[in-house]
VMD Tcl script that builds the backbone (N, CA, C; Angstrom):
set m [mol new atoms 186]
animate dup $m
set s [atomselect $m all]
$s set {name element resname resid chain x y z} {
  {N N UNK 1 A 17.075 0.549 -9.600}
  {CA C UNK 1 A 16.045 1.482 -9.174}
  {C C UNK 1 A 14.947 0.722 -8.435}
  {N N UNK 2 A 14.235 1.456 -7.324}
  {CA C UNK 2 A 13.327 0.996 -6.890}
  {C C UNK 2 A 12.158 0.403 -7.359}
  {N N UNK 3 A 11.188 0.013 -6.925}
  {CA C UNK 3 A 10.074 -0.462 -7.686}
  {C C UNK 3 A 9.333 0.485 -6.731}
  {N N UNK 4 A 7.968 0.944 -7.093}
  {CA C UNK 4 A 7.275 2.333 -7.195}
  {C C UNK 4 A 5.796 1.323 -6.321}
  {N N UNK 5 A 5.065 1.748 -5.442}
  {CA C UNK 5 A 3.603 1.400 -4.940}
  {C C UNK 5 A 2.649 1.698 -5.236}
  {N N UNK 6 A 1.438 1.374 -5.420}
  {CA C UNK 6 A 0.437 2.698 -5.304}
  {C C UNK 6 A -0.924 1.984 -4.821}
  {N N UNK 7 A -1.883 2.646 -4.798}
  {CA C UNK 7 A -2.923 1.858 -4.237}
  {C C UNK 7 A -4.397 2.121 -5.365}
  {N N UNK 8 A -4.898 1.812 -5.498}
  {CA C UNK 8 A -6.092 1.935 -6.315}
  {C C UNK 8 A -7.620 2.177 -5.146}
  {N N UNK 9 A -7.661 3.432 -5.049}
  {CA C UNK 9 A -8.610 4.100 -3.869}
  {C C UNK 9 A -9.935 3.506 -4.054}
  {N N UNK 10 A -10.213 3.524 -4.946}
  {CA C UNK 10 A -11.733 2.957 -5.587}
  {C C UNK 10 A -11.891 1.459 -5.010}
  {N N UNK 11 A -10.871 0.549 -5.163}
  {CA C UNK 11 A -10.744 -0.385 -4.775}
  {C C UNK 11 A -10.688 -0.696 -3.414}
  {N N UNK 12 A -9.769 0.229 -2.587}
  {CA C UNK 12 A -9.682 0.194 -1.478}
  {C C UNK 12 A -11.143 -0.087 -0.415}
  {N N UNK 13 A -10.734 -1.207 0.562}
  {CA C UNK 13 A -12.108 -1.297 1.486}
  {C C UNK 13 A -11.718 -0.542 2.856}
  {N N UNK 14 A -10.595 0.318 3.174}
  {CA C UNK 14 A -10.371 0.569 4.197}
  {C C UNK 14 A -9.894 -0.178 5.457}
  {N N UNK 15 A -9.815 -1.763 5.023}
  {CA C UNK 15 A -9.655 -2.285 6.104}
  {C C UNK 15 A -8.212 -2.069 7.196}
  {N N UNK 16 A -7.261 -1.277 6.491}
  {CA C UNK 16 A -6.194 -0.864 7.545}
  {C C UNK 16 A -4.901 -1.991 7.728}
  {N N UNK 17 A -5.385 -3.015 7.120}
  {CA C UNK 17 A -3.507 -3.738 7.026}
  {C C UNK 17 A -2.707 -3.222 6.271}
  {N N UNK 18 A -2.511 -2.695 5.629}
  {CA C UNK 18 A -1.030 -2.098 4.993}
  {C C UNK 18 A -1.063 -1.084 5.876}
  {N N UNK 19 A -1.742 -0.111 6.437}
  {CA C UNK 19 A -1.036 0.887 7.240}
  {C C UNK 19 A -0.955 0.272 8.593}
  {N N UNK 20 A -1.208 -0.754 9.062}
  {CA C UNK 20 A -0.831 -1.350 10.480}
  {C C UNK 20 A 0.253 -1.746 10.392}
  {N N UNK 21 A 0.382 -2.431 9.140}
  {CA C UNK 21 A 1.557 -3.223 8.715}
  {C C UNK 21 A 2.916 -2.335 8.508}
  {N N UNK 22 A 2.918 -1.330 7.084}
  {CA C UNK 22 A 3.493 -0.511 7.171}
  {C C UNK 22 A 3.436 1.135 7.131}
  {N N UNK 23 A 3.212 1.411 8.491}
  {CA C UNK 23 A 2.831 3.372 8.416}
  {C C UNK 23 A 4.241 3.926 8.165}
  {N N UNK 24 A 5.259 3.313 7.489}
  {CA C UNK 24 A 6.327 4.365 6.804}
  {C C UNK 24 A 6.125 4.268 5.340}
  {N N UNK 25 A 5.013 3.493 4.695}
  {CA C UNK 25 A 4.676 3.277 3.408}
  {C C UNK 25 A 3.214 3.997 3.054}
  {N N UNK 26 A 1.982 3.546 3.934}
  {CA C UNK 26 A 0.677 3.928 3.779}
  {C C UNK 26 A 0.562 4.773 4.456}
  {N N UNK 27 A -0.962 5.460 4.785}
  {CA C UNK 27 A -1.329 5.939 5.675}
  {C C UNK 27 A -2.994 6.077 4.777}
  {N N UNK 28 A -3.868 6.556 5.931}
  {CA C UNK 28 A -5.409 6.561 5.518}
  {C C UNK 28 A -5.531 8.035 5.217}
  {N N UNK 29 A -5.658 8.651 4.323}
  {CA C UNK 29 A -5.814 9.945 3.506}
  {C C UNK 29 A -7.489 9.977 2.815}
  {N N UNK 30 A -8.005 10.372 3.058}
  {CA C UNK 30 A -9.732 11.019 3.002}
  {C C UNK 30 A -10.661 9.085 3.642}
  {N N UNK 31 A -10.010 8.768 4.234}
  {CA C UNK 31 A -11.046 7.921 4.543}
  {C C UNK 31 A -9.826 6.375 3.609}
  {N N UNK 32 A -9.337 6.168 2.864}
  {CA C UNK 32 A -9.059 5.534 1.977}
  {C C UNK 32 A -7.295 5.679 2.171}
  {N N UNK 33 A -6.849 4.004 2.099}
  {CA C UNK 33 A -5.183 4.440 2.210}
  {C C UNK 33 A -4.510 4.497 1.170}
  {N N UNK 34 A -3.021 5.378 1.241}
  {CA C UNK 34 A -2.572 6.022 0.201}
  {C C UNK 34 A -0.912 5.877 0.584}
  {N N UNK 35 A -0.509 5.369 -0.270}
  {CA C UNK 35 A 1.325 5.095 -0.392}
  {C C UNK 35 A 1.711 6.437 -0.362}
  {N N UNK 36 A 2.294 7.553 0.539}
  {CA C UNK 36 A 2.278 8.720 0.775}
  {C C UNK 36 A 4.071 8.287 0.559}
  {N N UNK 37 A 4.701 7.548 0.792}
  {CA C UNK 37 A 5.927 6.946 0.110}
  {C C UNK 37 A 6.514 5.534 -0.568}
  {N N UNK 38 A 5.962 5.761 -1.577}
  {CA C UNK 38 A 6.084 4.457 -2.191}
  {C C UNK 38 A 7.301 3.402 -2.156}
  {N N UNK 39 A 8.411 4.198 -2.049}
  {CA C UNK 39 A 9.358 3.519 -1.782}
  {C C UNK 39 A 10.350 3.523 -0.657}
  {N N UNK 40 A 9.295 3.749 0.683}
  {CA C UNK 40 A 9.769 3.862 1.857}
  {C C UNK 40 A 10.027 2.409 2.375}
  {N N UNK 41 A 10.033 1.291 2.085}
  {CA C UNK 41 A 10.365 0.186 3.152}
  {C C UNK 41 A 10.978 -0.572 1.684}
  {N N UNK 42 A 11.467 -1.787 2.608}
  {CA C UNK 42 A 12.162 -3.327 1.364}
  {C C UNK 42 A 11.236 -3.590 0.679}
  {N N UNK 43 A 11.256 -3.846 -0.741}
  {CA C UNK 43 A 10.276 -4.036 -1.195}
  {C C UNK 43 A 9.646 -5.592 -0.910}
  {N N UNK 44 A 10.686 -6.221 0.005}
  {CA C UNK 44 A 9.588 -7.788 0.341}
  {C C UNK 44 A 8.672 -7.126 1.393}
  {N N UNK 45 A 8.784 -6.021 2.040}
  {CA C UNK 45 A 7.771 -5.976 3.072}
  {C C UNK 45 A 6.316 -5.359 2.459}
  {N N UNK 46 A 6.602 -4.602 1.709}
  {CA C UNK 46 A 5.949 -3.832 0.621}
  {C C UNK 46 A 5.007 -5.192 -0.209}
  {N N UNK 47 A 5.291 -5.759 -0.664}
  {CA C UNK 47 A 5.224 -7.564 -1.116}
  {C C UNK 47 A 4.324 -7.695 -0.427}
  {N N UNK 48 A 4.562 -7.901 0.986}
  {CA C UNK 48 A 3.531 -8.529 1.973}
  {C C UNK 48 A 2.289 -7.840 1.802}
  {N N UNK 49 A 2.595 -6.274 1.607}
  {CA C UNK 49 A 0.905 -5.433 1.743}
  {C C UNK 49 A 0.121 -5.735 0.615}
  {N N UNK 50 A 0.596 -6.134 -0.798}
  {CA C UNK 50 A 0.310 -6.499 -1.790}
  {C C UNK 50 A -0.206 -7.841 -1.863}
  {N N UNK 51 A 0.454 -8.342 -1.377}
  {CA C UNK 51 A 0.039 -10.094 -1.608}
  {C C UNK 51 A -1.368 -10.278 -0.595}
  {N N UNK 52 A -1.466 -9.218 0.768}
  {CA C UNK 52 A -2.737 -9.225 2.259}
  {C C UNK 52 A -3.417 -8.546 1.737}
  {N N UNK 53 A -3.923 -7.517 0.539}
  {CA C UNK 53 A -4.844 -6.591 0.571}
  {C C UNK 53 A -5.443 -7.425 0.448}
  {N N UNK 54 A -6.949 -7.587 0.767}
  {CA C UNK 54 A -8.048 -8.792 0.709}
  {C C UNK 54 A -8.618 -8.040 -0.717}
  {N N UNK 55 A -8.919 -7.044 -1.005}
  {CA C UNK 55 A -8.894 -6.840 -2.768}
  {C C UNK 55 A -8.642 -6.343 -3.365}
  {N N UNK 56 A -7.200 -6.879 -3.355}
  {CA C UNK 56 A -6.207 -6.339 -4.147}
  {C C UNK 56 A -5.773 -4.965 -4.811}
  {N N UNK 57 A -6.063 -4.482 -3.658}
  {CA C UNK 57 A -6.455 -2.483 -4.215}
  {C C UNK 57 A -5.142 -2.144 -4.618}
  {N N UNK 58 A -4.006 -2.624 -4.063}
  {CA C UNK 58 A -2.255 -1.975 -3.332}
  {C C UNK 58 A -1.249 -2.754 -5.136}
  {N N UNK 59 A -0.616 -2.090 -5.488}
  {CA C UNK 59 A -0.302 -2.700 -6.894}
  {C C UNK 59 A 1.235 -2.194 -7.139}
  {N N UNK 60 A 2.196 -2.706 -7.802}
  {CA C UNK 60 A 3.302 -1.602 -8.338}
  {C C UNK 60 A 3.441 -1.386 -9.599}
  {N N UNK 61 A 4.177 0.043 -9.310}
  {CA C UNK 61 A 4.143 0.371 -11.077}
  {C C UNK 61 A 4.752 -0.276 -11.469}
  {N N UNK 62 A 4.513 -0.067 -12.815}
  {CA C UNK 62 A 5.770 -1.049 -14.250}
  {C C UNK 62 A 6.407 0.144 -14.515}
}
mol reanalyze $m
mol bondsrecalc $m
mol representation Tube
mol addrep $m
């Protein structure tokens, strides 16, 4: 089974690399980005948005 995304909004600074990176995963929803499919890409690319959030907003479920 897949492994699941999500983002922690509160956390979020808006800066827009995970949805530059991946817009078949994120997208910016009220101002703030939001895994609108969490398990739309490989999860190493998914990896990457996780490992670049500068603070650490982007997380996966357990």
């Amino acid at each position: 089974m897949a492994r699941s995304v999500w983002v922690d909004r509160e956390e979020c600074i808006s800066c827009g690399l995970c949805v530059s990176l991946l817009p078949e995963v994120f997208r910016f929803e009220g101002g703030k980005s939001d895994a609108y499919a969490p398990t739309g890409a490989p999860e190493e690319k998914i990896q990457e948005c996780v490992d670049g959030c500068p603070v650490g907003a982007i997380h996966w479920k357990d």
